[in-house]
C-alpha positions, -999 to +999 in steps of 0.1 A: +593-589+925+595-607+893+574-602+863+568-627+836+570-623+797+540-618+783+532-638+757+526-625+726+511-647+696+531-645+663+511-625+635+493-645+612+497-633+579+466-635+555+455-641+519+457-606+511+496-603+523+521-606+489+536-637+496+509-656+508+485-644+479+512-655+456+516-690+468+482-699+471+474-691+439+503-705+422+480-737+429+466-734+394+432-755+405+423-728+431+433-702+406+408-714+377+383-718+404+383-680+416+384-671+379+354-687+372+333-678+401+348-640+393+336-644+355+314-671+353+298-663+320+334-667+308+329-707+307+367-707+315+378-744+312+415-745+318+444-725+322+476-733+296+495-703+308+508-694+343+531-670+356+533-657+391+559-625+397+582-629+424+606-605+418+607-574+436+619-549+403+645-535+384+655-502+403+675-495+372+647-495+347+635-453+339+600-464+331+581-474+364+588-512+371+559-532+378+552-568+386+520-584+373+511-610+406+496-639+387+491-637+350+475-667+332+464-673+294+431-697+293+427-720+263+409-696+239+440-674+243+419-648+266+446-631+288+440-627+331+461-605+352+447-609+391+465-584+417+455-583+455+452-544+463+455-539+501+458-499+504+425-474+493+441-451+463+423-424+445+446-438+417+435-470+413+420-465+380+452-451+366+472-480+380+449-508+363+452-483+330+491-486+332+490-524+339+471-525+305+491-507+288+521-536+299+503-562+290+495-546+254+525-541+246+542-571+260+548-589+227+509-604+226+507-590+191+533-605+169+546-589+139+528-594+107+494-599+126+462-577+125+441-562+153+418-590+149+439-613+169+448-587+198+436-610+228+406-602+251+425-592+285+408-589+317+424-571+345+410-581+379+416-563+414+410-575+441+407-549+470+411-552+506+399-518+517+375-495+498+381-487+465+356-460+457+380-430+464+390-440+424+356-441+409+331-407+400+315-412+432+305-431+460+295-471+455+292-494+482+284-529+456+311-553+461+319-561+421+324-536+395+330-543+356+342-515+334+343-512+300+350-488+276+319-468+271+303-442+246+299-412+274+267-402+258+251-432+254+262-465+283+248-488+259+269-483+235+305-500+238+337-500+220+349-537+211+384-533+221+386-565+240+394-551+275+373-557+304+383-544+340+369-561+373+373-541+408+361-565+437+357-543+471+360-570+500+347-547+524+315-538+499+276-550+501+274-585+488+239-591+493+232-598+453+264-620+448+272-655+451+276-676+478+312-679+464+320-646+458+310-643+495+333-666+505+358-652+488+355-614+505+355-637+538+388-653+530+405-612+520+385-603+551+407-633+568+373-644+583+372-682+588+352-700+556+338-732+549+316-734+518+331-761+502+365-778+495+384-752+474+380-723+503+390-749+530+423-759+507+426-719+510+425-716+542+443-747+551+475-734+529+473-703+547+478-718+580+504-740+568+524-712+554+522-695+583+539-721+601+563-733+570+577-704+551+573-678+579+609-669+579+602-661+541+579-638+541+597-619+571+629-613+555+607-608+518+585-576+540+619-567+552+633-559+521+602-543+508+609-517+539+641-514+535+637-505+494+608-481+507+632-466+535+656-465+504+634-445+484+629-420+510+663-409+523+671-409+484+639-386+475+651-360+510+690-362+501+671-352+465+649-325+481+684-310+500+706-312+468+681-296+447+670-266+478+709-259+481+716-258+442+685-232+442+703-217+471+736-211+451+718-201+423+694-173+442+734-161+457+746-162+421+719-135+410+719-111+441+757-112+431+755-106+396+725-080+400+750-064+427+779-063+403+759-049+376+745-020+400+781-012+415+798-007+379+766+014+367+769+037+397+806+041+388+799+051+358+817+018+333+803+016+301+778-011+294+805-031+272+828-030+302+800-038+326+791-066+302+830-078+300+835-084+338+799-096+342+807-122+317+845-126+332+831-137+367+793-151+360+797-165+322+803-202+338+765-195+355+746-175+328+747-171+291+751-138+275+718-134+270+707-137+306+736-114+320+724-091+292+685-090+308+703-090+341+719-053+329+688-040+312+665-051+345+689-032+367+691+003+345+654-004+343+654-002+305+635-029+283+650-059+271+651-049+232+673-026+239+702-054+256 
């Protein structure tokens, strides 16, 4: 009896996957247009810097490598860092800290300028599951703006420029836009339809589906293979570091052995101290085969 192949329809990938997000917003039209529907009291008018980050990172680098996915610079010089957040993380909040902190200190203050000219930044995340895990409590409203606030009194706000906007696709949206609806439709990959900027959205997505499929396979392939990476290197870690402690837990019980043998036969402390040193010296300073003598004769460790 034969049996067919069932068919099974390719995945399609969504706005929120990193490639796709990436490309459709390197369109910088659509781009300005989710900025301002995100921000409209903004009045953003155009954008005259853009920068999408492709690159994966810099294994080699000791500080945490991170890769801002679209940064642009409007024409009043006000700086916008939007990142698509697909996993729930009660460390959200420290993440968009540490993405501050990079864009502070990535050269926007030049040498010889004062504070006054540090740029307003605004870091916007948009999240794909629930993002509440990283705030005080619960909260179910779809947009959040933070700001640095006086803990005693929420009126009162430091002017430091920074502004921090959490968007929660799966939140309640029943006092937001029509657009910003449309927006948590397209990260819910529901269909959408408002008007011509979500159907270009969705559009693009379906064509990159079909045109740089083979793309964004072998990009998610790498992306396991560096996370596979990271853990047979963090377990071949764990087993270097358990058999060092090993050798140096045998090292002691030796040394402590040695110690207790030459007391019992009745060596002076000098000679017990000269072979100690002779075969342990390489593993322990004199101090610490000193403590080890005084521990075993059970006196105090003044007296070493």
């Amino acid at each position: 009896m034969s049996h067919e192949a069932k068919y099974v329809p390719l995945k399609k990938y969504p706005f929120t996957e990193d490639k796709i997000f990436g490309w459709v917003m390197e369109n910088q039209e659509f781009c300005l247009y989710l900025l301002q529907i995100i921000l409209p009291d903004l009045n953003i008018k155009k954008i005259i810097e853009f920068h999408k980050q492709d690159a994966i990172g810099n294994d080699d680098r000791e500080a945490k490598d991170i890769r801002l996915d679209i940064k642009v610079v409007d024409d009043r010089g006000r700086i916008f860092d939007i990142e698509m957040q697909t996993t729930a993380s009660a460390y959200l909040g420290r993440r968009v800290r540490y993405y501050q902190s990079i864009i502070d200190g990535d050269g926007i203050l030049k040498v010889g300028k004062d504070y006054s000219q540090l740029p307003d930044t605004y870091i916007i995340f948009l999240c794909s599951e629930d993002p509440s895990d990283a705030f005080s409590k619960k909260d179910d409203r779809a947009v959040h703006f933070f700001k640095t606030v006086d803990t005693k009194d929420s009126d009162l706000k430091l002017n430091d420029g920074a502004t921090k906007v959490i968007i929660n696709s799966k939140g309640d949206f029943a006092s937001e836009s029509a657009e910003l609806k449309e927006l948590a439709n397209l990260m819910n990959d529901k269909e959408v339809s408002l008007n011509e900027q979500f159907i270009w959205a969705q559009n693009r997505i379906d064509e990159l589906n079909k045109d740089r499929r083979s793309d964004i396979v072998s990009y998610e392939a790498k992306l396991m293979d560096r996370e596979l990476y990271g853990r047979q290197e963090g377990i071949k870690k764990g087993r270097e570091e358990g058999l060092e402690e090993g050798r140096n837990e045998a090292r002691c019980e030796g040394l402590n052995n040695l110690i207790i043998g030459f007391s019992e036969s009745g060596l002076s402390d000098e000679l017990i101290f000269t072979q100690a040193q002779k075969r342990y010296g390489k593993y322990f300073t004199d101090k610490q085969i000193k403590q080890f003598m005084n521990e075993a004769k059970g006196r105090p460790l003044q007296e070493a």
